[in-house]
N, C-alpha and C positions, 0 to 999 in steps of 0.2 A: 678392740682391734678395728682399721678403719676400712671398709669398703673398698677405698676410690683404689684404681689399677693406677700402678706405677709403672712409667714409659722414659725410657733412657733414646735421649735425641746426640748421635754423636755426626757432626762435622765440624768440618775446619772454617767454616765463613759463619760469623756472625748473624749475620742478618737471617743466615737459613735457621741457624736453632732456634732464635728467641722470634722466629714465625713461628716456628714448626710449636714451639711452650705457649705460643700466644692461641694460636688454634687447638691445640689440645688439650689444654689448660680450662678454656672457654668452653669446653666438651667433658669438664667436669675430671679430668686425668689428672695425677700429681706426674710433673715434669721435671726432669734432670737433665742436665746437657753437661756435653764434654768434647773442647774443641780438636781431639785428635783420636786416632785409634786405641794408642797405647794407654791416653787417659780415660777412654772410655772402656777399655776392658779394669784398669785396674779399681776405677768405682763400681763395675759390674761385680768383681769379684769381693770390691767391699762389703757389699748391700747382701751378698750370699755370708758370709759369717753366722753362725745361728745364735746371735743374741737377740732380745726383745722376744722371744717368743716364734712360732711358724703357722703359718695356714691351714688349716684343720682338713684332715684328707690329705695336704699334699706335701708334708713333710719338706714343707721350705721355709726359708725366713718371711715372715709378716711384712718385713721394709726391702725385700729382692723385688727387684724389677719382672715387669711381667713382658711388657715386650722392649725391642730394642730398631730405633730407627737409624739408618748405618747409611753414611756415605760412604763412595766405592772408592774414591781420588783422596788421599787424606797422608800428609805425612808421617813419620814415623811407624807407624801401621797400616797399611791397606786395608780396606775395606774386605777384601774376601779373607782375607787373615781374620781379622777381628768375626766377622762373622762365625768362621771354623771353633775362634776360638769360645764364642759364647757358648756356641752350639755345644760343645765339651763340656763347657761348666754346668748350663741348665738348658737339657733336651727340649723342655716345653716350651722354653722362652717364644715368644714368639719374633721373627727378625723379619726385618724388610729391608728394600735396601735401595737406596735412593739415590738418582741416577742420572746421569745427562748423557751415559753413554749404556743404553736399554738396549741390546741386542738377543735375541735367541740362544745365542751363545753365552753370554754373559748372564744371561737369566738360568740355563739350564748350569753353571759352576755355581752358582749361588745356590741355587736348588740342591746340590748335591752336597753342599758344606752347612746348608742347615738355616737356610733364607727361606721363607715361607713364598714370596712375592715381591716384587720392586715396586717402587714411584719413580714415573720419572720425571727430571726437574724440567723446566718450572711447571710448578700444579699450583692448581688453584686448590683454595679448603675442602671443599667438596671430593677433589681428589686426593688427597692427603688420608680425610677422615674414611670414605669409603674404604678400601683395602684394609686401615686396620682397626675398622669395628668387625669389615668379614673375617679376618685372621683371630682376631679375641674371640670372635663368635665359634668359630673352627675349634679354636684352642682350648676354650671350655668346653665344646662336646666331647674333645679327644680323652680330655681330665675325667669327662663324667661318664665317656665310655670304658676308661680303664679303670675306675673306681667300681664301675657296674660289674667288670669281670671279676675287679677282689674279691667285690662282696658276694657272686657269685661263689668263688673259689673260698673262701671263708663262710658262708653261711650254708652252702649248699641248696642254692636258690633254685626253684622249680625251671628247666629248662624250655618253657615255653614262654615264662615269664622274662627270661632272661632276651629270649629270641624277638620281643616286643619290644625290649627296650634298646636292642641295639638297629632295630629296625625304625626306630622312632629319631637316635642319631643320623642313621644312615638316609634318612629322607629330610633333615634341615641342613646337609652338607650342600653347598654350592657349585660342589662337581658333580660330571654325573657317575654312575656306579651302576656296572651291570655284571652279577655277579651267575655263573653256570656252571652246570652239575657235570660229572663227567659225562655224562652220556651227549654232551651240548643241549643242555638245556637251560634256556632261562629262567629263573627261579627267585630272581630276587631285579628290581630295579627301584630305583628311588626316584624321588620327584623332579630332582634335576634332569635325569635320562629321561623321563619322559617330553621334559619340555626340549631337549635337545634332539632326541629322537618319536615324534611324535606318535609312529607306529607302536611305540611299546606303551603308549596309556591306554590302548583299548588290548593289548594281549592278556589273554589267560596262562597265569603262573601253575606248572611248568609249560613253556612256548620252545618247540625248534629253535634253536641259533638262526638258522633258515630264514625265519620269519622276518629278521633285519633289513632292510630295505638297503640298508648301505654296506654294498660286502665288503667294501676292504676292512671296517671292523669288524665285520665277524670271521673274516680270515687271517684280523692279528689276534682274535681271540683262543680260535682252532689252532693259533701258534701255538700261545701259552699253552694251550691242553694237553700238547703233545710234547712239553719240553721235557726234557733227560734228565735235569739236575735242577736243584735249590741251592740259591736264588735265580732267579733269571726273570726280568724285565725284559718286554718288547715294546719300543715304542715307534709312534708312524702319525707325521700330520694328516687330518682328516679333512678335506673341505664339504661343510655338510650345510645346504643354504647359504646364508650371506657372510657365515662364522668360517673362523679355523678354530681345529679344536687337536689339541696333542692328546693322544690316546697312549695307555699305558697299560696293561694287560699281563697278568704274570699268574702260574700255577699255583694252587694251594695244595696243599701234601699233608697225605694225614701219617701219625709219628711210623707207621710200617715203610713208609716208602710211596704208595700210590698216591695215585693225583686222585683228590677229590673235587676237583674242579678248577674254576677259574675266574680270575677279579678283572675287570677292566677299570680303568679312571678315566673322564674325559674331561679336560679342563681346559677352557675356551683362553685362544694366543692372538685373536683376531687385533689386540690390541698393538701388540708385539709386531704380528704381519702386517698391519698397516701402515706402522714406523719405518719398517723397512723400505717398503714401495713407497712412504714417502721420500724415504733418503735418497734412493734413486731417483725419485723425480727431480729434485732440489738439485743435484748435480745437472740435472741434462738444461733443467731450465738458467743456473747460472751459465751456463756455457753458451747458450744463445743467448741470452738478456746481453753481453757482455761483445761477444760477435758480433752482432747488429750495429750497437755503437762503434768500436772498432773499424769495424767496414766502411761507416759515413764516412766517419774523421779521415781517413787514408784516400779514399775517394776526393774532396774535396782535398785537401791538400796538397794529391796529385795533379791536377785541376789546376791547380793555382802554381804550383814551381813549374809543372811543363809549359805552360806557358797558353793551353789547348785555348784554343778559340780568339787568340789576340787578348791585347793587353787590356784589361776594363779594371781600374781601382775599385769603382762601385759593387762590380761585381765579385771581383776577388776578396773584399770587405766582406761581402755577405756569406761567403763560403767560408771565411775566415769564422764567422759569428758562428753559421752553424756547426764548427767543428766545435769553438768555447764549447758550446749551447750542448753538443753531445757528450763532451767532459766533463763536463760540470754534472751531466746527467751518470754516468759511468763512477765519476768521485762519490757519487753521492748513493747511487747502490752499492759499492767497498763500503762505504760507512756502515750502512741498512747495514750489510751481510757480517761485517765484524760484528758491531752490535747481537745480531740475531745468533752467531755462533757463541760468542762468549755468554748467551742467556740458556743456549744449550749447554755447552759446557760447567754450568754454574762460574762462569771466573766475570759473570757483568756482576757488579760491587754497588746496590744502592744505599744511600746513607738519607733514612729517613730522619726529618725533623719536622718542627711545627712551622708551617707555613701556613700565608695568608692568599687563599686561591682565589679572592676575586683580583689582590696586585700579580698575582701567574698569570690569570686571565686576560688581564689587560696589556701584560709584554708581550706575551705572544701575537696579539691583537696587532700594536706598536711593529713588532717582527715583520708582519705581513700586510701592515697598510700598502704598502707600498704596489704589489701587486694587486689588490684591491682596487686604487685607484685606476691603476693604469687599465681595469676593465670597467670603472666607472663601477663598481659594486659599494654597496654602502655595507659597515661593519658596524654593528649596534650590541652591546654588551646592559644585559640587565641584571641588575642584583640588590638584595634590599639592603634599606636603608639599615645601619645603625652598624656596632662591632660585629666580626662574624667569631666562630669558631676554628681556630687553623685545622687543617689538616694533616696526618701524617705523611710526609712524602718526600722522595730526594728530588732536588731543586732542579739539576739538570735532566731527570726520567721525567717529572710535570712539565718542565719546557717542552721538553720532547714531545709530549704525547699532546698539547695543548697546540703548538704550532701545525703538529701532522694532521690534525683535525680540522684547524681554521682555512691552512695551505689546500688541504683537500676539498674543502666548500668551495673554495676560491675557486678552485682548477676546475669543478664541474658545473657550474653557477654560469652560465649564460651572459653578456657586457648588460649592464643596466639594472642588475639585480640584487638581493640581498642576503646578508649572510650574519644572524642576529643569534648572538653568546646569551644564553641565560646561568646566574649563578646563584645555587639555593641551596639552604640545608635539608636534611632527607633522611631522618632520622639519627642513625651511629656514621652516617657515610653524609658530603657534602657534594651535590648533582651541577656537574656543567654539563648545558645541554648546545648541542653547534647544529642552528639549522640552517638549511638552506630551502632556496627554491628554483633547484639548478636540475638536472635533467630526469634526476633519481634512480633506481633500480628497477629491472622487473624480481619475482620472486626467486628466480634461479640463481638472479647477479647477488643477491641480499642473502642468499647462502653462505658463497664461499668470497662474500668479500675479506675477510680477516685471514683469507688462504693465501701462501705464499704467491707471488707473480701474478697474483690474479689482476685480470683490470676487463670491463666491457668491454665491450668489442663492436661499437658504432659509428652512426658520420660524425659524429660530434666528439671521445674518444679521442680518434683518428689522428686527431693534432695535437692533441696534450701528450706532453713526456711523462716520461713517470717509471717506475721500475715497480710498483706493482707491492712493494713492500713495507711502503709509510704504516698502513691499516692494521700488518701483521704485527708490527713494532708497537703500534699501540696499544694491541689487545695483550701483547704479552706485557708492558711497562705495567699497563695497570694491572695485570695479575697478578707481577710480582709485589703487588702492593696492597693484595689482599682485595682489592677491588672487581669491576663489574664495566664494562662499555657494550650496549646495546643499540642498535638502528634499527628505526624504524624509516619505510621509504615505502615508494611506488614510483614507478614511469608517471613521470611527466610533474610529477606534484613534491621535489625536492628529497631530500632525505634528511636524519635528525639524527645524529651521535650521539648518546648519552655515557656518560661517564660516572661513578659513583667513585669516590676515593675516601677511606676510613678517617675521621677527624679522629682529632687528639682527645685520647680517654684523660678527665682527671685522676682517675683512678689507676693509672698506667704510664711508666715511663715509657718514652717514645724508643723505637728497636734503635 
């Protein structure tokens, strides 16, 4: 019987599954996809059948799947459907649920129908694979804590032995866990609670509730303590440091009726809270990026039919220009901002194939001589000599993301200067590197350059258009591509974009 965990990938866009088998795959997982709900339940419940044999302890099929990755937008089945329904066929499975619409709300109906955790779209590998090695990690302690109580309850296992081993779970869990006696006392915390509440790594077991620095959880604890009935959950966000953490606290009852005490969970949502505070930001700042322009163009326009100041061609030309000049700047963030919603929503569609990136490199080049010239900047593209190996990548996202980079040298590169393309292989990935020697970053600007709207803010700046989101479109193009873009910069000494994009495996056809 074979080892490797079996992971069922269902959504409806291509290019998401056979990433989602090409990353997990490469992570050593046997992978299955299925492009809708209803097809991915009905291979779920294939793979449950009990032929071939079952897993030794857990009384399931050898070829059932062990977790399940679920898109939420999917025809014939919805995602919280399908999720309900896995949850039905196999309690353990493990499910996540992959997302371009990650809300608090939407996380906690998932939670409730038997989703362990979301991703949300686009992730890079690294986000992908985190979440469900922590869930498989979970989901085995959960297997080998309830195998621990069989064999308790079947062999009649010494109860202090048994108090060791659940205590040994309860400290490799990634939540934290703080468990109290009724008299409120604490008695139990694991290693998670203590890096999230620091005060509990030096207390002595049993500690006051008291001793918690942070009373709102120990007064949703004191809630549970005192609740009237089974079941009952209280939950309450906590802001504790730079974290938000969802608390969850509920009575334990022993078979008479009394409370023997009380559990809390704390399991950190900071991720989830910062999504949202971005969502709000993203709105207020298209609302001004959008205003500003707006306001020129009307301005000038009015300017120009009233007639104000007497009749000047020359000058009514110029007002004319800069109203183009603010449309064309306004057309061109609707573009950015569609682009960037459909790569939230999973509906941007890329179609990788094998391409030749030093001929990308050089259109793009070709695209933007033109304003190069007119600042006298020199474009130099270096790359060796001989055949290269293509890349994988869709033809108009490398455009994309090759122009937004040269365009961007351009715009901050000073009249006189240079702006020199290198292109080289780099192991499984192929490096254009775009430098300049144009005003560059300090280390605050080199933060949140890949942040929505963001742009410097100096004399130099000042005069360049721009809508602040070329950067963002990048960093996301290449991620959906499995790839890497890094800058390196400093004030005064240019800056350097590096790009990595995965060439073409022989050993792999292209997504």
């Amino acid at each position: 019987m074979s080892d490797t965990l079996r992971i069922l990938v269902v959504d409806d866009e291509l290019g998401m599954r056979e990433g989602c088998r090409r990353i997990l795959t490469d992570e050593g997982y046997d992978v299955e996809t299925a492009p809708d709900g209803l097809a991915g339940l009905e291979l779920f419940r294939e793979r449950l059948k009990p032929e071939g044999g079952t897993d030794a302890g857990q009384g399931r099929p050898a070829h059932s799947f062990t977790a399940a990755l679920v898109d939420l937008k999917m025809p014939r089945m919805g995602g919280m459907e399908l999720v309900e329904r896995i949850h039905e066929l196999d309690p353990d499975a493990l499910i996540l649920v992959m997302t371009a619409y990650a809300t608090i709300d939407t996380a906690v109906e998932a939670t409730k129908r038997g989703a362990y955790g979301y991703i949300p779209k686009p992730f890079t590998p690294d986000e992908l694979l985190l979440p469900v090695r922590n869930g498989l990690e979970r989901r085995a302690l959960a297997l080998e804590a309830r195998r621990l109580r069989e064999e308790r309850q079947n062999r009649l296992l010494e109860v202090a032995f048994e108090r060791s081993k659940c205590n040994t779970v309860i400290n490799c869990m990634t939540d934290g866990v703080l468990v109290v006696n009724r008299d409120g006392q604490i008695v139990l915390r694991n290693n998670a609670a203590a890096r999230i509440l620091p005060e509990c790594a030096g207390l002595p077991l049993p500690s006051p509730l008291t001793c918690l620095s942070c009373a709102p959880l120990a007064a949703l604890v004191d809630e549970a303590l005192h609740a009237s009935s089974l079941p009952m959950i209280v939950s309450r966000e906590l802001p504790l440091g730079l974290c938000t953490y969802m608390a969850n606290a509920s009575p334990v009852f022993e078979p008479g009726g009394g409370i023997l005490g009380a559990v809390a969970v704390l399991r950190d949502i900071t991720a989830l809270k910062k999504l949202e505070v971005a969502k709000s930001m993203f709105v207020s700042m298209v609302a001004h990026e959008i205003k500003s322009p707006l306001a020129a163009i009307e301005g000038y326009l009015h300017v120009v039919l009233a007639g104000i100041g007497g009749s000047d061609p020359q000058r009514d030309r110029h007002m004319l220009e800069r109203s183009l000049l603010r449309a064309q700047a306004l057309r061109s963030m609707v573009s950015d901002l569609l682009n960037l919603t459909a790569m939230e929503t999973g509906a941007f569609v890329v179609k990788r194939e094998g391409l030749d990136l030093a001929d990308a490199v050089a259109q793009a080049i070709e695209a933007c001589r033109e304003k190069a010239e007119a600042k006298h900047i020199a474009l130099a593209l270096h790359k060796p000599p001989g055949p290269h190996d293509p890349v994988l990548a869709d033809r108009s996202a490398l455009q994309s993301i090759l122009t937004n980079l040269i365009d961007n040298a351009i715009k901050y590169t000073p009249d006189n200067g240079h702006v020199d393309i290198a292109v080289e292989p780099n192991g499984m990935y192929a490096k254009v590197a775009v430098k300049d020697d144009g005003i560059g970053m300090t280390p605050e600007e080199r933060d949140h350059a890949f942040d929505e709207f963001f742009r410097a803010k100096n004399d130099f700046t000042s005069r360049i258009p721009g809508t602040g989101l070329g950067l963002t479109l990048v960093k996301r193009l290449v991620e959906l591509h499995d790839g890497r873009v890094t800058l390196d910069t400093a004030p005064g000494k240019g800056s350097t974009f590096t790009v990595r994009i995965p060439m073409v495996r022989h050993d792999a056809a292209p997504l």
